[in-house]
N, C-alpha and C positions, 0 to 999 in steps of 0.2 A: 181376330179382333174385329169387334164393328166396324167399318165401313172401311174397310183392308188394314196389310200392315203398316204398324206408322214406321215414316220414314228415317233418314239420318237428319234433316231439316228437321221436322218435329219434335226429333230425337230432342235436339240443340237447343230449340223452343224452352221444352221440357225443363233441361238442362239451367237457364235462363232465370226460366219463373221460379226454379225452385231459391237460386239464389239470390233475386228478390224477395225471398218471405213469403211469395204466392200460395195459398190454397190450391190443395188437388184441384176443388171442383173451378176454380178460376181459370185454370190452367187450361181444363178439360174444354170450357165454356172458349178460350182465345183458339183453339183448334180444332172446337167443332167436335168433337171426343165425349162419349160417355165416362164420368168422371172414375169409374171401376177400372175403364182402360191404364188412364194414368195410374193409377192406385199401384195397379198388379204391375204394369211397367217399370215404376218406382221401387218397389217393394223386390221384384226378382233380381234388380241390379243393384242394390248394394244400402238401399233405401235414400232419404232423402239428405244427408249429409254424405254420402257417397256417391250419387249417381253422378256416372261421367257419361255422354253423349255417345263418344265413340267408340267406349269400351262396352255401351250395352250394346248398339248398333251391330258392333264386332259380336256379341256373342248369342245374337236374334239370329243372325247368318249362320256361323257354328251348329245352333240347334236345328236349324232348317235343314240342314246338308247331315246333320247327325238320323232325324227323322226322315228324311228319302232316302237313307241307308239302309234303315230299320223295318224289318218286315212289320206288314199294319198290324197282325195280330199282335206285336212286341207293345205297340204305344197303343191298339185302340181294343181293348178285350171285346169281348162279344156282350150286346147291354139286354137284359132281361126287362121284361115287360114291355118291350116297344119303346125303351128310350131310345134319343140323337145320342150316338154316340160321341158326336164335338162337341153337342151342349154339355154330358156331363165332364168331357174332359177341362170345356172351361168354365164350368161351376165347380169343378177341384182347382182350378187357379182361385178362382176367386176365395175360396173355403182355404186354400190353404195363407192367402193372404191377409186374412183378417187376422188366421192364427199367429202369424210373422208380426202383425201390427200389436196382438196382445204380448207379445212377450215371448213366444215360443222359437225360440231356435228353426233357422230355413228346413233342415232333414228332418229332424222332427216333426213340422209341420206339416212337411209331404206327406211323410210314414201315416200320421195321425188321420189330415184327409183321405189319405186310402185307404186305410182303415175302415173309417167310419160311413163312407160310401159304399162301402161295399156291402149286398146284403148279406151275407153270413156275418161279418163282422169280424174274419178274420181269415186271415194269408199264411202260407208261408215266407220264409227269408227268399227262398230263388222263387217266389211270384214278386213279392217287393222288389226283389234287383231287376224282372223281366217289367216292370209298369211303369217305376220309377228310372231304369238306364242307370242305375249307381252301382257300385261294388258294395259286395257281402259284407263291406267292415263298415262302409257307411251305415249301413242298415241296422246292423250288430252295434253300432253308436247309438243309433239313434231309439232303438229300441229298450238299450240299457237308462237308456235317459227316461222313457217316457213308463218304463215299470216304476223305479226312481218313486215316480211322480204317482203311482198308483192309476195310471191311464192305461196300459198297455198290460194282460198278463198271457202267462206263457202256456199253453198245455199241448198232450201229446195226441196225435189223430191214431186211427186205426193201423195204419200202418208205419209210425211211432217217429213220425216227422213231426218238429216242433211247428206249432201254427199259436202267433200272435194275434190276440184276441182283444177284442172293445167290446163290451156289450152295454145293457143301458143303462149301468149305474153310472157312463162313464165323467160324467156333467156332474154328478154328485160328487163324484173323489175328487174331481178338479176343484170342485168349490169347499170341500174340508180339506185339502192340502192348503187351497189358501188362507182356508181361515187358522190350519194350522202356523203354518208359518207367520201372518200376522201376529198371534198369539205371542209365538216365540219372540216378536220383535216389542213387545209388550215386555216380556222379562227384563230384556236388553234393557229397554229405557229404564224399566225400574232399576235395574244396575247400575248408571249413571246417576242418577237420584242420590245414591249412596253416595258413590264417587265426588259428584260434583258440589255436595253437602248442599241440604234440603231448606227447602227456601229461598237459595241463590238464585237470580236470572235464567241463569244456563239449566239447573236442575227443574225450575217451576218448568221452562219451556218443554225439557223431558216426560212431567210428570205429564202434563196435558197433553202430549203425543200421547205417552202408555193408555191416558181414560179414554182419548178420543180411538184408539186403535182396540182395545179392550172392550171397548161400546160395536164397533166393527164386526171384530173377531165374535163374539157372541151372538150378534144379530144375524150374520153369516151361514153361521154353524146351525143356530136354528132354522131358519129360513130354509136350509137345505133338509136338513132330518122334515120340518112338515109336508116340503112338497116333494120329496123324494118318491111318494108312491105314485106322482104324474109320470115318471118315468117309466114306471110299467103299468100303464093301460090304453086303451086304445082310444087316438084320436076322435074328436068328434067329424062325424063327414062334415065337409064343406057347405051343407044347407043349414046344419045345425047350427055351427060356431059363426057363421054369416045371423042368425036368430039369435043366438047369445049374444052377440055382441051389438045388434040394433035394438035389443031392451036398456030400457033407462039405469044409467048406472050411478051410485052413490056418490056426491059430488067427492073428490079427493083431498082432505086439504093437510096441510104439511104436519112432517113428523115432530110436536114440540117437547124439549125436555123440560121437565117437571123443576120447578124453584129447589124443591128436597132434594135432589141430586148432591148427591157426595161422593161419588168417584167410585173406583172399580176395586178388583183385589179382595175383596173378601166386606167390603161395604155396600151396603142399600145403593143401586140407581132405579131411580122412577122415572118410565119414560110414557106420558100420554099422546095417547095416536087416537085416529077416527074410530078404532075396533073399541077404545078401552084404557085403563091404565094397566101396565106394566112392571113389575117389580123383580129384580134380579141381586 
């Protein structure tokens, strides 16, 4: 971590701010700490309604003494192209912490960061146990969870060992599983609509969930199918997109829905943006 590791004192600190209400970056800012530190700190011990001082303290020691057990090539593979091999191992901290902050399950989100760091884009199970220090069932968990999800798929190498595979739709499934599942929450409410007979308090409140989530789920869905084909082609080198991006850009102004608007489900919504109007 920048500027060594933090201590059982800081620990405590930590500990402290969280249960005053504080912000990471506050917390970061009272100890002198790049506010990522705290984050990844927080987030590997049990996040911020969890974290105990001496219980994370205790298991920062644990992994120390587990990693000077550990031959290096076990924790640091060998980095292509002339990476730091510490840089990328703590930009997979940090990668897998964002993913823990969106919603993703801890193993999971290991799995996923290795993954996706990796450049083939995919492992087998005994190189995941050998990167990650977990047992084969964690792995076999967390893997079953992220196919599930249409993130992870499975295929067979030349010599017919299973090797777990990301490639670069993988941003796109993630974002039509969401919009899948919103969608479904869409039905849901329309189902309480029924239930709670139409009109009432409780059902208007449902209806307007379903249009406001049905508005979501569609905007989603498309958004991902237009830019889906950014995902396979080649960045702009760093001169270029530094020129894109110091040309003058269209001012942005907010997305407003159209007076005609009558709800979702099989009826007209008009939604006027800066591009245009809208019709679904």
């Amino acid at each position: 971590m920048p500027g060594g590791r933090l201590t059982q004192r800081e620990r405590q600190q930590i500990a402290l701010g969280l249960a005053d209400g504080l912000a990471y970056a506050e917390i970061a800012r009272n100890l002198e700490r790049p506010t990522s530190t705290i984050t990844r700190e927080v987030m590997r011990n049990g996040g911020p309604t969890a974290y105990r001082a001496d219980l994370a303290h205790r298991a920062t020691e644990q992994r120390s003494r587990r990693k000077q057990a550990t031959p290096r090539d076990a924790e640091t593979p060998p980095q292509a192209y002339g990476r730091d091999a510490q840089a990328v191992l703590a930009y997979e901290e940090t990668f897998t912490t964002v993913l823990i902050q969106s919603g993703t399950p801890k193993m999971m989100a290991r799995v996923m960061s290795c993954l996706t760091l990796t450049d083939t884009g995919s492992l087998t199970a005994a190189e995941l146990v050998q990167r990650l220090q977990v047992s084969p069932a964690s792995i076999s968990k967390a893997v079953a969870f992220l196919e599930s999800q249409g993130m992870v798929r499975r295929e067979r190498d030349e010599r017919r060992r299973e090797r777990y595979v990301v490639d670069n739709d993988i941003m796109y499934q993630s974002m039509m599983a969401s919009a899948r599942s919103t969608a479904h929450m869409v039905d849901i409410a329309r189902q309480g609509v029924g239930v709670l007979g139409s009109g009432t308090p409780a059902a208007t409140r449902l209806e307007n969930i379903a249009r406001f989530l049905d508005f979501v789920s569609e905007s989603m869905a498309r958004a991902a199918e237009q830019a889906r084909d950014i995902l396979h082609t080649q960045p702009e080198p760093p001169k270029d997109r530094q020129h894109h991006l110091s040309r003058p850009q269209p001012a942005a102004g907010p997305m407003r829905r159209a007076a005609s608007d009558q709800g979702f489900g099989g009826r007209t919504s008009t939604v006027v943006t800066d591009s245009g109007l809208h019709q679904w």
